[in-house]
LUMFI-204576 format. One record per atom (N, C-alpha, C): atom name; x, y, z; residue in one letter. Coordinates in steps of 0.001 Angstrom, whole numbers, plus 500000, padded with zeros to 6 digits. Layout:
N
<'CA',<X,Y,Z>,'A'>
...
This chain:
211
<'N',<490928,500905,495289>,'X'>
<'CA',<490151,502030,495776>,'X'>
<'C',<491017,502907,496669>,'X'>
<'N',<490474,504224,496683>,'X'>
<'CA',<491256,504919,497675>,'X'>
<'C',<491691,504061,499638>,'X'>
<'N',<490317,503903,500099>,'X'>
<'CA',<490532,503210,501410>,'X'>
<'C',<491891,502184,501272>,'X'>
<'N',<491420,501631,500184>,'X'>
<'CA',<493084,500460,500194>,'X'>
<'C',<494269,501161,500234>,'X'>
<'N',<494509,501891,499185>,'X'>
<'CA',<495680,502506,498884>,'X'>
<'C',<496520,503383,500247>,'X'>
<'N',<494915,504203,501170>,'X'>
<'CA',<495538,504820,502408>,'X'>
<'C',<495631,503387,503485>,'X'>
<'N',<495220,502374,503211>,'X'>
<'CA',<495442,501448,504280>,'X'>
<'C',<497019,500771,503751>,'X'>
<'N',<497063,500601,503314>,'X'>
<'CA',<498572,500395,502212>,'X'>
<'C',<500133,501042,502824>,'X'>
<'N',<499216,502776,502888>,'X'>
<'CA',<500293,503075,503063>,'X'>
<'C',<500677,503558,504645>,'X'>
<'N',<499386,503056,505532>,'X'>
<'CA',<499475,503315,506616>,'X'>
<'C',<500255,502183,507301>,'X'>
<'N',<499861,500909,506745>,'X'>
<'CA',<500525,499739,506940>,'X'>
<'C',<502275,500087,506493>,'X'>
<'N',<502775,500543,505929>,'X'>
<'CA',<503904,500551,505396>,'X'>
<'C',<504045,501436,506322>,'X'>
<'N',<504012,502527,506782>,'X'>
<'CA',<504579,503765,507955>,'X'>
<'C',<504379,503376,509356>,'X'>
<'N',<503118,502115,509719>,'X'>
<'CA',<503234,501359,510646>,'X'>
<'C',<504559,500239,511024>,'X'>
<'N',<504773,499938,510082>,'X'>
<'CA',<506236,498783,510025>,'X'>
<'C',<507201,499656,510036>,'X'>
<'N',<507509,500472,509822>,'X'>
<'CA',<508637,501816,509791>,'X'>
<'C',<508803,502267,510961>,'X'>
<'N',<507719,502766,511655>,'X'>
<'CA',<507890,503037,512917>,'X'>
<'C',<507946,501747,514028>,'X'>
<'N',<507598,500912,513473>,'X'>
<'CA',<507799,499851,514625>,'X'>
<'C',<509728,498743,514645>,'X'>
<'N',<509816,499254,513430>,'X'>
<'CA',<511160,499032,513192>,'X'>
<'C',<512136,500294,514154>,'X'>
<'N',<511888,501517,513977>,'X'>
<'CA',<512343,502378,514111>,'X'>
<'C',<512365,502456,515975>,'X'>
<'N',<511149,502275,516253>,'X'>
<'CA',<510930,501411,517631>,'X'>
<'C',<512269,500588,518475>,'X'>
<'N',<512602,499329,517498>,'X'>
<'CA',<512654,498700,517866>,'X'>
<'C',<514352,498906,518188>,'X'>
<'N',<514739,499487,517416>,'X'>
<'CA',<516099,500399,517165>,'X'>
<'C',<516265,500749,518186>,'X'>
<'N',<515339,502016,518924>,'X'>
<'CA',<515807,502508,519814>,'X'>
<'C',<515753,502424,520947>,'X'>
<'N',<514812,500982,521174>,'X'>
<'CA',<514708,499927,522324>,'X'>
<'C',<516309,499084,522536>,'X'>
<'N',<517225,498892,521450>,'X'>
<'CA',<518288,498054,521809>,'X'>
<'C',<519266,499390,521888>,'X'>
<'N',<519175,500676,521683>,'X'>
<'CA',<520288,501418,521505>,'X'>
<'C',<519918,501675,523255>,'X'>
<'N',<518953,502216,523913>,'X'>
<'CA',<518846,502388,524693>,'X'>
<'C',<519167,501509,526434>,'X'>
<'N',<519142,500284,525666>,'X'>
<'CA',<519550,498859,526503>,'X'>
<'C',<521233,499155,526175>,'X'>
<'N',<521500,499333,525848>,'X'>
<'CA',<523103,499526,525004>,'X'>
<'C',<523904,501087,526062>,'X'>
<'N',<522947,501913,526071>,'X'>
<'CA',<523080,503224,526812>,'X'>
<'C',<522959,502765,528549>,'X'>
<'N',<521960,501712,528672>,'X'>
<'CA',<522210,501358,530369>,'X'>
<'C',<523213,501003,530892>,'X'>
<'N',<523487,499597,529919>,'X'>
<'CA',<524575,499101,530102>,'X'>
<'C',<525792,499927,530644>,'X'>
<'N',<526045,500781,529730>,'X'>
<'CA',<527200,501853,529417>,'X'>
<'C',<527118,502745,530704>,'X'>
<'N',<525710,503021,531259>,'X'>
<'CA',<526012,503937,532435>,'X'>
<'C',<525999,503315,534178>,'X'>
<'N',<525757,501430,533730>,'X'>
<'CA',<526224,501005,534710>,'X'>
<'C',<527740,500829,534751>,'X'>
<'N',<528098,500520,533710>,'X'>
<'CA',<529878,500491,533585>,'X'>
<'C',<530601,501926,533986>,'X'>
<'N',<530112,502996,533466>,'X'>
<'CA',<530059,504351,534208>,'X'>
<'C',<530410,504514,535849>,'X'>
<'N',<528872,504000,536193>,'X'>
<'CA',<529076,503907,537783>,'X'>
<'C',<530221,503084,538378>,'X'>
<'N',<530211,502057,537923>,'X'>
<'CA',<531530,501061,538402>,'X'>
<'C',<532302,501444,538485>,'X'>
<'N',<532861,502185,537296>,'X'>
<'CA',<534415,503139,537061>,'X'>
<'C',<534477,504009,538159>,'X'>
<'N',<533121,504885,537932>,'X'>
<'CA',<533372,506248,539244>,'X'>
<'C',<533718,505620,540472>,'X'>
<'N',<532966,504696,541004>,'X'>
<'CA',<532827,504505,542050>,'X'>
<'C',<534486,503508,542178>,'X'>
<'N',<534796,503374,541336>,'X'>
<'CA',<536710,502852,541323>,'X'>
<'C',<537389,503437,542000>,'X'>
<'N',<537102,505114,541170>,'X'>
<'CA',<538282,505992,540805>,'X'>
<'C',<537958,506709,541740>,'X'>
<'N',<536811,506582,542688>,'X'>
<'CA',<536123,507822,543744>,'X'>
<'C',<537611,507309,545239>,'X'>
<'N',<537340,505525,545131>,'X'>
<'CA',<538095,504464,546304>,'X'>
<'C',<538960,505017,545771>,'X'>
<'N',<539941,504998,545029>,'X'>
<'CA',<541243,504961,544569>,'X'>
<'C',<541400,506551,545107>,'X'>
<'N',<540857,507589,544871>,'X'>
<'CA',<541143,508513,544940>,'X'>
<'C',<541196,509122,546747>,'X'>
<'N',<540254,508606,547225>,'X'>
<'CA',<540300,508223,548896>,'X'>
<'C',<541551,507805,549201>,'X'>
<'N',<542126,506837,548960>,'X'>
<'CA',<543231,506214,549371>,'X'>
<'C',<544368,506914,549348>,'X'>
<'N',<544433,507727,547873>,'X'>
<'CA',<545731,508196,547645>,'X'>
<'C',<545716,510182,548979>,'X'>
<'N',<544458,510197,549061>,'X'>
<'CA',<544232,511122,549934>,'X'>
<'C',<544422,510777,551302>,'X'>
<'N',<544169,509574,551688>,'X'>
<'CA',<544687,509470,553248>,'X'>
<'C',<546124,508915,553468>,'X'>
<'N',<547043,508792,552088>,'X'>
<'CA',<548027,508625,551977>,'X'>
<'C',<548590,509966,552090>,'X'>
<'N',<548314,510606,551418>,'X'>
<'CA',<548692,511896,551528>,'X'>
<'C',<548881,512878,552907>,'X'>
<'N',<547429,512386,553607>,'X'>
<'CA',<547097,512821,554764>,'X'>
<'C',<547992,512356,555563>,'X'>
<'N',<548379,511011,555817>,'X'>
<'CA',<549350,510679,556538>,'X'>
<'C',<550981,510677,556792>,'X'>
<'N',<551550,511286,555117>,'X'>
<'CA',<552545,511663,555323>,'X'>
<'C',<552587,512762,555554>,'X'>
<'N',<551552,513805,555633>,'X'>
<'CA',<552095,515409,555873>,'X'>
<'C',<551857,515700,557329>,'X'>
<'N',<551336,514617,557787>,'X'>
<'CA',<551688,514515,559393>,'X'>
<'C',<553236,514421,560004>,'X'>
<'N',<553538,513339,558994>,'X'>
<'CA',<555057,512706,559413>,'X'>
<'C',<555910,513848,558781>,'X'>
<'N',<557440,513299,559504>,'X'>
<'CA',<558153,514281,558950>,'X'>
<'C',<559132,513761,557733>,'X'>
<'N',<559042,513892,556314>,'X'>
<'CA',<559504,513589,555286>,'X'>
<'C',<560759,513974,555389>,'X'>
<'N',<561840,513920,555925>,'X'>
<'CA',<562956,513940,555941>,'X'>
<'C',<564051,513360,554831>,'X'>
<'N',<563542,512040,554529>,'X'>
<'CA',<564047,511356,553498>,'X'>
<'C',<563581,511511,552207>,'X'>
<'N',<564655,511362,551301>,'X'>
<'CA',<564548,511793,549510>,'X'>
<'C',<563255,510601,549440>,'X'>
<'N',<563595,509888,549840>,'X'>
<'CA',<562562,508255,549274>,'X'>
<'C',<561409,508964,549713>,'X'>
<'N',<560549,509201,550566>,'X'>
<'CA',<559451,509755,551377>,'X'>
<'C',<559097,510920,550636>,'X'>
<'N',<559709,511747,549907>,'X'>
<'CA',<559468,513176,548983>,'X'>
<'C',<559314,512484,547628>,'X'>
<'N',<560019,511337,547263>,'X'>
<'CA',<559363,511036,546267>,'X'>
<'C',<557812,510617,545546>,'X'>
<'N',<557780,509896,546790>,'X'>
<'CA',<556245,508882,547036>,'X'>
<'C',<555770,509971,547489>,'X'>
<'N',<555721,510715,547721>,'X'>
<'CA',<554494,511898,548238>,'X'>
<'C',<554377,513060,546767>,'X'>
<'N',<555416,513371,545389>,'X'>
<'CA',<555080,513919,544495>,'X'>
<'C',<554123,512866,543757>,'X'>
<'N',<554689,511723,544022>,'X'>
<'CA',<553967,510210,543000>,'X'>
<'C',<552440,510370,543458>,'X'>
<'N',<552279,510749,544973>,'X'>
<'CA',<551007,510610,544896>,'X'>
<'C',<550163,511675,545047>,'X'>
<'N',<550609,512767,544544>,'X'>
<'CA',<549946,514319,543925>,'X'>
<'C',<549881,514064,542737>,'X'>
<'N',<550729,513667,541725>,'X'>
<'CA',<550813,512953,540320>,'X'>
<'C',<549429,512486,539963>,'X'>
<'N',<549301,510834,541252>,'X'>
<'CA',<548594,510342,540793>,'X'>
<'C',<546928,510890,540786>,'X'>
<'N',<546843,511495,542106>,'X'>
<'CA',<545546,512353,542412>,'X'>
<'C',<545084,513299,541376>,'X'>
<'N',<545996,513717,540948>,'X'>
<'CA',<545721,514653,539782>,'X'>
<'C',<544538,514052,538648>,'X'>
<'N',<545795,513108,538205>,'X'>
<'CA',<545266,512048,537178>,'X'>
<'C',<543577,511133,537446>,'X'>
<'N',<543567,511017,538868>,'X'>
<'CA',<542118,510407,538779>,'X'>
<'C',<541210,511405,539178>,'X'>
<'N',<541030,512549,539085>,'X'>
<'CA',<540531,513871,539063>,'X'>
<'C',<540259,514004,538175>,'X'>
<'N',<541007,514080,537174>,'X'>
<'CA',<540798,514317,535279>,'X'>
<'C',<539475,513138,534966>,'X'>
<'N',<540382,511849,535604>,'X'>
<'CA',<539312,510793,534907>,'X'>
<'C',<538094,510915,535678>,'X'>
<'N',<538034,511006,536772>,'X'>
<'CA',<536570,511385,537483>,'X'>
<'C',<535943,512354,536566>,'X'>
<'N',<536509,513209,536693>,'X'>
<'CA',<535794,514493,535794>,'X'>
<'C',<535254,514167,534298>,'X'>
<'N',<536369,513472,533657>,'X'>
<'CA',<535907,513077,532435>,'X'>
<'C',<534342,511874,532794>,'X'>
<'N',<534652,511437,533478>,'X'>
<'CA',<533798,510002,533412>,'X'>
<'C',<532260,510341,533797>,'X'>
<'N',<532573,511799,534665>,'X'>
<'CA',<530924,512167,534972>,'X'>
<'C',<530625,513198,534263>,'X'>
<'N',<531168,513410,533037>,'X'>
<'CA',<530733,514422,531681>,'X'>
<'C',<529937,513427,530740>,'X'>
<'N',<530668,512126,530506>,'X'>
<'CA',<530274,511672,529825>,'X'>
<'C',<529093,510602,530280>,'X'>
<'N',<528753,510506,531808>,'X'>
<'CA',<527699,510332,532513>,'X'>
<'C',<526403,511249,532811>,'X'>
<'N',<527051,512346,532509>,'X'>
<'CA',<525655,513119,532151>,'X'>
<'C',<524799,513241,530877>,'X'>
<'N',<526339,513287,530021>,'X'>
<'CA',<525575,513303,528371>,'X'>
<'C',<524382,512213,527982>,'X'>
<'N',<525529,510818,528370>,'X'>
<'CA',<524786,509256,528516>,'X'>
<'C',<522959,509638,528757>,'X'>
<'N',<522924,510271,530010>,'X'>
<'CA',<521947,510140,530880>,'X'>
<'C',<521230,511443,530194>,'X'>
<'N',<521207,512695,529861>,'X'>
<'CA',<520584,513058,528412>,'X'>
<'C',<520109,512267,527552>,'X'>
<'N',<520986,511510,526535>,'X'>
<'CA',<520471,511177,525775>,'X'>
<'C',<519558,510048,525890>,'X'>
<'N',<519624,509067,527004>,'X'>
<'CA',<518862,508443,527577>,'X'>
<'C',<517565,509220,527801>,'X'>
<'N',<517264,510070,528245>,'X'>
<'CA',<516096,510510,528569>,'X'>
<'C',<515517,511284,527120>,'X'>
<'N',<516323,511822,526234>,'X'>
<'CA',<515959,512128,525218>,'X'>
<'C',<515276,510889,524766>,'X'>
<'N',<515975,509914,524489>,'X'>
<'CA',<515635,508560,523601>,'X'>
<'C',<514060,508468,524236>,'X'>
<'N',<514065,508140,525659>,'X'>
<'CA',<512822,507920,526181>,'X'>
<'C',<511571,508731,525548>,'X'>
<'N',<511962,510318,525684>,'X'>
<'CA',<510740,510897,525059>,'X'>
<'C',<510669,510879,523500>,'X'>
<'N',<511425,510283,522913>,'X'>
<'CA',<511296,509798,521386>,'X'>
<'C',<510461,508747,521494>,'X'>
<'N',<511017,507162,522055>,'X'>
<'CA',<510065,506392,521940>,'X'>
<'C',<508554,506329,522454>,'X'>
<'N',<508437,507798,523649>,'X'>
<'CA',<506730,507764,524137>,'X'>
<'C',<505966,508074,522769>,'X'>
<'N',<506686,508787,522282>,'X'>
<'CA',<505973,509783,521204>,'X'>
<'C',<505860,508563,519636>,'X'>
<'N',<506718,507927,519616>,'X'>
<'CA',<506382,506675,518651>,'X'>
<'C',<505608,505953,518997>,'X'>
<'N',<505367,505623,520357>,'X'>
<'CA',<504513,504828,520807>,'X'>
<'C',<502741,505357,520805>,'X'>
<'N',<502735,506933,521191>,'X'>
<'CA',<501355,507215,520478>,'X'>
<'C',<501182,507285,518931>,'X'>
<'N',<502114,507618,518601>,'X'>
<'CA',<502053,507475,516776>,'X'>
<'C',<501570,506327,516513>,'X'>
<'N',<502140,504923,516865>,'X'>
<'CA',<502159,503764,516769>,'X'>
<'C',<500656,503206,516897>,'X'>
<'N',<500006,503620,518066>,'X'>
<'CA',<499022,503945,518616>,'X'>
<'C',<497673,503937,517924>,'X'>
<'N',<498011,505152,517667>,'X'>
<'CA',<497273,506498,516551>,'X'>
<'C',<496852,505495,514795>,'X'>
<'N',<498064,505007,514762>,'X'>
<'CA',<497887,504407,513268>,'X'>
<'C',<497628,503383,512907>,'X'>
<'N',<497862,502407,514246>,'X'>
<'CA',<496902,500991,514391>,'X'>
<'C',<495935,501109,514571>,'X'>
<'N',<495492,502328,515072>,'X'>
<'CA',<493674,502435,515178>,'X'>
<'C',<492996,502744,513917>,'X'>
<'N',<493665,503546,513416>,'X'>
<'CA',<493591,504084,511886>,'X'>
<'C',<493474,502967,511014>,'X'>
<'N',<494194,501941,510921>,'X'>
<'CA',<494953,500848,510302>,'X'>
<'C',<493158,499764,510412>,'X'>
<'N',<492890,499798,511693>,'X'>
<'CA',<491944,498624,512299>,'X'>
<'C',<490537,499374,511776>,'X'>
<'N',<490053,500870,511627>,'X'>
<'CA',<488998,501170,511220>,'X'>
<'C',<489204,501227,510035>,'X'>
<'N',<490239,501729,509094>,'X'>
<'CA',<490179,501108,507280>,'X'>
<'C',<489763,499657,507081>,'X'>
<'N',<490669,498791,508094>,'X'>
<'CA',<490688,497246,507354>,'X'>
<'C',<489047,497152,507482>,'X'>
<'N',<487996,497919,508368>,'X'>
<'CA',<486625,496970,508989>,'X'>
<'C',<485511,497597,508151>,'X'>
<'N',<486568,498783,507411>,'X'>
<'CA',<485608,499514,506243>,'X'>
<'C',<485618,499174,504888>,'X'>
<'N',<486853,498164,504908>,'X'>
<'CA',<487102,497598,503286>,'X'>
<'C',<486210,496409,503479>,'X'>
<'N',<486578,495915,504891>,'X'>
<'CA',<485920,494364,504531>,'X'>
<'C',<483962,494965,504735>,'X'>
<'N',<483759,495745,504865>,'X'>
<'CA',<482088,496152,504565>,'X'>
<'C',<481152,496671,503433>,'X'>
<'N',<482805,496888,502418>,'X'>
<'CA',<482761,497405,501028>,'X'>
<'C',<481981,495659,500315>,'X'>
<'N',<480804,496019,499424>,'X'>
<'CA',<480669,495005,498620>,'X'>
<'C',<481471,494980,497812>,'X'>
<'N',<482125,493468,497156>,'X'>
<'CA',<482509,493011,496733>,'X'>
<'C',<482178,493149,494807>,'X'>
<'N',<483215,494362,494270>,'X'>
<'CA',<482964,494526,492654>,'X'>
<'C',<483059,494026,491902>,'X'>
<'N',<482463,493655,490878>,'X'>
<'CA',<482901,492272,489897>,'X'>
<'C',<484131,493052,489076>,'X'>
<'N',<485055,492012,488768>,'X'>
<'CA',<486445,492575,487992>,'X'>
<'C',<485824,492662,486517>,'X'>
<'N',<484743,492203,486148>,'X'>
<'CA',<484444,492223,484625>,'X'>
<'C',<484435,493581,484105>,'X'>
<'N',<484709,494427,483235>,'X'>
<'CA',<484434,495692,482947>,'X'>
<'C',<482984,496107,482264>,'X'>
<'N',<482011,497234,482888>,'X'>
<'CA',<480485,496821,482449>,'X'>
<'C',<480419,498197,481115>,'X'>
<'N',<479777,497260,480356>,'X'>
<'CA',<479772,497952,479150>,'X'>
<'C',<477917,498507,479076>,'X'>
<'N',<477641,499534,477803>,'X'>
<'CA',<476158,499994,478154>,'X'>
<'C',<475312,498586,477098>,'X'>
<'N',<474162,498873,477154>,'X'>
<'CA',<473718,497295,476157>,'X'>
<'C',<473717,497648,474825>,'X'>
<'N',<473993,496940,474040>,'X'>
<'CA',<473820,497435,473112>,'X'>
<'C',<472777,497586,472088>,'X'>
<'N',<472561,498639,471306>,'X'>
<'CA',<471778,499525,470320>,'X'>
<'C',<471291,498404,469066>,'X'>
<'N',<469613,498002,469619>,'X'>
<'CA',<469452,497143,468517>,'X'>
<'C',<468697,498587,467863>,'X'>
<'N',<468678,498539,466254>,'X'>
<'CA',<468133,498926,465320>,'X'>
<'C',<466752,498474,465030>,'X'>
<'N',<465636,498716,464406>,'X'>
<'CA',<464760,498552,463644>,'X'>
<'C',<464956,497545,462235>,'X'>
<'N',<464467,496468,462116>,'X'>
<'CA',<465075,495996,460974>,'X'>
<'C',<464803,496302,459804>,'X'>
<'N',<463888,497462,459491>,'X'>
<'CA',<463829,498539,458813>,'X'>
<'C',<463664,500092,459109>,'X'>
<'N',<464498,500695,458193>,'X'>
<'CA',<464761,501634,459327>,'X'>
<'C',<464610,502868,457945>,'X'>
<'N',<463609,503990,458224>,'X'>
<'CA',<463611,504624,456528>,'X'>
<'C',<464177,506487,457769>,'X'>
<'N',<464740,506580,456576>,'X'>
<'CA',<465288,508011,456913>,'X'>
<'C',<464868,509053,456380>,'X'>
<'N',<463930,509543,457249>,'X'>
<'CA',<463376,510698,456832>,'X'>
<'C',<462726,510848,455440>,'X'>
<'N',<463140,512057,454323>,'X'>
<'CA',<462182,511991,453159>,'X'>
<'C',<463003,511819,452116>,'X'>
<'N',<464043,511184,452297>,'X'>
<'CA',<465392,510847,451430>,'X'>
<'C',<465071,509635,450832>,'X'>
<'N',<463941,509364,450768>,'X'>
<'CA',<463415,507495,450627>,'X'>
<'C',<464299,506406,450402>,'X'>
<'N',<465485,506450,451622>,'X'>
<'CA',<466491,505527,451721>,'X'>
<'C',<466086,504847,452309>,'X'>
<'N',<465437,503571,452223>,'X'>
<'CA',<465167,502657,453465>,'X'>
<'C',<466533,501518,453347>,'X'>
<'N',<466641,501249,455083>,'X'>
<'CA',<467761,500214,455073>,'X'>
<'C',<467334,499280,456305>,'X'>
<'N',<468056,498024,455673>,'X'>
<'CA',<467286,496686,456197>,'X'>
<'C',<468178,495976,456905>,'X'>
<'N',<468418,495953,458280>,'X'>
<'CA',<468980,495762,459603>,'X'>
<'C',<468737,493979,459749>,'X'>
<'N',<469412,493505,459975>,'X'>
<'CA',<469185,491721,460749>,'X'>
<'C',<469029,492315,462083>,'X'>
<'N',<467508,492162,462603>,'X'>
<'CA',<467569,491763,464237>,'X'>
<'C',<468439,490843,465018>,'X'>
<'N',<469594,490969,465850>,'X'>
<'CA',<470001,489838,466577>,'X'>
<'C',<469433,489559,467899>,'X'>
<'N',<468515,490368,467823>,'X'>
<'CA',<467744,489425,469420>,'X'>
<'C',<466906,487976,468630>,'X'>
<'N',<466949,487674,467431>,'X'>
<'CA',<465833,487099,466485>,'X'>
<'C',<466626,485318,466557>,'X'>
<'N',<465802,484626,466684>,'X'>
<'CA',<466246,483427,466945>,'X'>
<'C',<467386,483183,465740>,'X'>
<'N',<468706,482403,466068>,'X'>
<'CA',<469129,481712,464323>,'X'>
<'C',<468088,481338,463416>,'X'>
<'N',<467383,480327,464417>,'X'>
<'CA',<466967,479082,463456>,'X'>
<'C',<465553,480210,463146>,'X'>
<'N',<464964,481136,463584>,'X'>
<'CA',<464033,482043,462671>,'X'>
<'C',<464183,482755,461972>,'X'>
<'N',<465708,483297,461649>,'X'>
<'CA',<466284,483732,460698>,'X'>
<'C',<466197,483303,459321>,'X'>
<'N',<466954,481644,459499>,'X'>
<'CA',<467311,481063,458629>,'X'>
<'C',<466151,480273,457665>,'X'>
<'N',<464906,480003,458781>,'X'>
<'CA',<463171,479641,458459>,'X'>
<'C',<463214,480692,457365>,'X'>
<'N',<463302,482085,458080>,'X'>
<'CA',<462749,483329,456996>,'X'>
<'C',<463338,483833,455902>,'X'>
<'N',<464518,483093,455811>,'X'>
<'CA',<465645,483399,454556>,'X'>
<'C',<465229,482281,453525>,'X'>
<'N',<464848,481320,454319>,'X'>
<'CA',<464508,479646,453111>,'X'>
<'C',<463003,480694,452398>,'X'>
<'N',<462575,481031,453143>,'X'>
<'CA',<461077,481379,452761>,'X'>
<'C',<461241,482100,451797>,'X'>
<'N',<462006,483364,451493>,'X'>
<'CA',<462285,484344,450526>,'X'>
<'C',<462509,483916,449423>,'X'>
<'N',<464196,483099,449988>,'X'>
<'CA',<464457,482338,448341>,'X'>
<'C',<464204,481150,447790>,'X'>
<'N',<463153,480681,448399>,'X'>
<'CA',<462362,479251,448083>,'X'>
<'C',<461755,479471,446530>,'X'>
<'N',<462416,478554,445648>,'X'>
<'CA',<461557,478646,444645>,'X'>
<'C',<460189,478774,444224>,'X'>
<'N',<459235,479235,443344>,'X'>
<'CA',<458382,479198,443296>,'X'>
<'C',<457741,478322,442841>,'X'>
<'N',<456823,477483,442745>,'X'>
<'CA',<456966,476356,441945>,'X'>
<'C',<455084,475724,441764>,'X'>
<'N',<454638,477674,441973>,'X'>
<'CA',<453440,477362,441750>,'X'>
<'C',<452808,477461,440233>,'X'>
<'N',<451945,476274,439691>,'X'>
<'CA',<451622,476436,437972>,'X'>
<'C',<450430,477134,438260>,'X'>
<'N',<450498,477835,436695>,'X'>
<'CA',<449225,478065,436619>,'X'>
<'C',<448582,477352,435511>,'X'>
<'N',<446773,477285,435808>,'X'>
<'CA',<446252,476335,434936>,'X'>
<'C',<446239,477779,433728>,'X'>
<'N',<446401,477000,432153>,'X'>
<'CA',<446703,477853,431508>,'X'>
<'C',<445024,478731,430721>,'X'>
<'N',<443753,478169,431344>,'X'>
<'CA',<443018,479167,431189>,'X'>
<'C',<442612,479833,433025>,'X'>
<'N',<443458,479724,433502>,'X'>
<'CA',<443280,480555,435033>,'X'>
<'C',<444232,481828,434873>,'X'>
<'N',<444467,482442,433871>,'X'>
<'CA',<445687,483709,434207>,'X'>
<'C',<445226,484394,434915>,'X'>
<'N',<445798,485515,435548>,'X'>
<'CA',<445355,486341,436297>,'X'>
<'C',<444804,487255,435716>,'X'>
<'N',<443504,488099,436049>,'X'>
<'CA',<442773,489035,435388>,'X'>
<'C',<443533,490316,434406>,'X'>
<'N',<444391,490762,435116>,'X'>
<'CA',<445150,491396,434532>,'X'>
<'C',<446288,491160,433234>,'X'>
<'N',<446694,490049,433363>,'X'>
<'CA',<447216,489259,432417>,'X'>
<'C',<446349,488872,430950>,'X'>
<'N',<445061,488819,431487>,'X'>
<'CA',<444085,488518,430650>,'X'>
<'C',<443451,490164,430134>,'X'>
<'N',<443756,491306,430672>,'X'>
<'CA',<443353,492109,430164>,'X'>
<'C',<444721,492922,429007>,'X'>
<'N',<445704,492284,429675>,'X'>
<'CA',<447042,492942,428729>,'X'>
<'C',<446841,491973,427475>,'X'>
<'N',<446383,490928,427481>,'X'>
<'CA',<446381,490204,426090>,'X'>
<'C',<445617,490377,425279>,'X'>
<'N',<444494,490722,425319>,'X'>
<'CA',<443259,491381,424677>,'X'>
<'C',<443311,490443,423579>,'X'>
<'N',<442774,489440,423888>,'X'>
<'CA',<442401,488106,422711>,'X'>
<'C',<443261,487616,422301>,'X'>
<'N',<444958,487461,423357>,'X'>
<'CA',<445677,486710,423048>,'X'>
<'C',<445147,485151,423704>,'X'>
<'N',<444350,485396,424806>,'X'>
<'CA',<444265,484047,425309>,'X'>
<'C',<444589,482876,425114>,'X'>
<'N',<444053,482781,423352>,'X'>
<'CA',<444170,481378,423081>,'X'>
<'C',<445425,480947,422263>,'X'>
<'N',<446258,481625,422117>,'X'>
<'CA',<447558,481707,421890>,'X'>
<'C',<448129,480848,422657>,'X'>
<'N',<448000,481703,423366>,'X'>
<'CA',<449034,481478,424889>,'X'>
<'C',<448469,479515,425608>,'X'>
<'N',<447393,479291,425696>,'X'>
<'CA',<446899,478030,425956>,'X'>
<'C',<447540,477221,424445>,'X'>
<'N',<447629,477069,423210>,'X'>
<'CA',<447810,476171,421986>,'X'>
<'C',<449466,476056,422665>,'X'>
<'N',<450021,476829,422992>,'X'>
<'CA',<451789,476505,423641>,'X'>
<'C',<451908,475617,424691>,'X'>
<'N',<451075,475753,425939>,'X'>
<'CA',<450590,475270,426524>,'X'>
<'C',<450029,473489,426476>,'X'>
């Protein structure tokens, strides 16, 4: 029936989305992870980058006189540079993270009323099939057309002679013995029938001397 077929296929787009669900429940556990490792890094490269700054700070107090002392002070403009880049990089790709994180979120609210939406759907089909009576699988045919067991057509004086089958066998077969049951009645040979006796016109006694 139709109700089945839409419960069928609501059930099938229910498992789809709950799969689809479930996807973006571990991608999203996968995305935390990633932006606690994020923080860790920054917060590395934030120390590291402090350090090489009060290093800095402290030799441009002093007086660098020596080649060795001008070296270690380009090494550590070098290095400042370099964790600048990676800071920078690391909180680009901490924002994106944290986008798509919040994207994901308003994906799964919105599956989750879908989800919602179609289990309710899902729960008023199933409570309308099971209230459906129960159809017999037999296929119903109309009854069928008994005839007249004589049956004359119109003024064509065709008459035609039908077997009743609502008619018992065994009254059938009574009324078939009856038809072709021999006859096996005598006649006494001065009892003919009147008519017989008028077609002979004084054969009578003929017919009795054979007799």
């Amino acid at each position: 029936s139709a109700s089945q077929k839409e419960t069928k296929v609501l059930s099938e787009v229910l498992r789809e989305m709950k799969e689809e669900n479930k996807l973006l429940k571990q991608k999203n556990a996968s995305m935390i992870r990633k932006q606690e490792n994020y923080e860790c890094e920054i917060n590395r490269l934030n120390k590291a980058l402090l350090d090489v700054l009060k290093k800095q700070h402290s030799a441009a107090l002093g007086t660098p006189s020596e080649k060795g002392d001008r070296s270690s002070l380009e090494d550590m403009r070098t290095q400042l540079e370099v964790l600048k880049q990676q800071v920078q990089i690391y909180e680009e790709d901490f924002k994106k993270e944290r986008s798509d994180r919040e994207r994901l979120n308003e994906e799964k609210e919105a599956l989750q009323k879908i989800n919602e939406r179609l289990q309710a759907q899902l729960n008023k089909l199933s409570s309308q099939t099971k209230d459906l009576p129960l159809q017999s699988e037999m296929p119903s045919y109309p009854p069928p057309l008994f005839l007249s067991p004589c049956v004359n057509y119109g003024s064509c004086g065709l008459v035609l002679h039908y077997q009743d089958p609502r008619v018992h066998p065994v009254s059938c077969r009574a009324h078939e013995q009856q038809q072709h049951a021999p006859d096996y009645q005598r006649y006494v040979p001065d009892q003919f029938p009147p008519d017989v006796e008028h077609k002979a016109n004084g054969k009578t006694t003929a017919v009795q001397s054979i007799f």
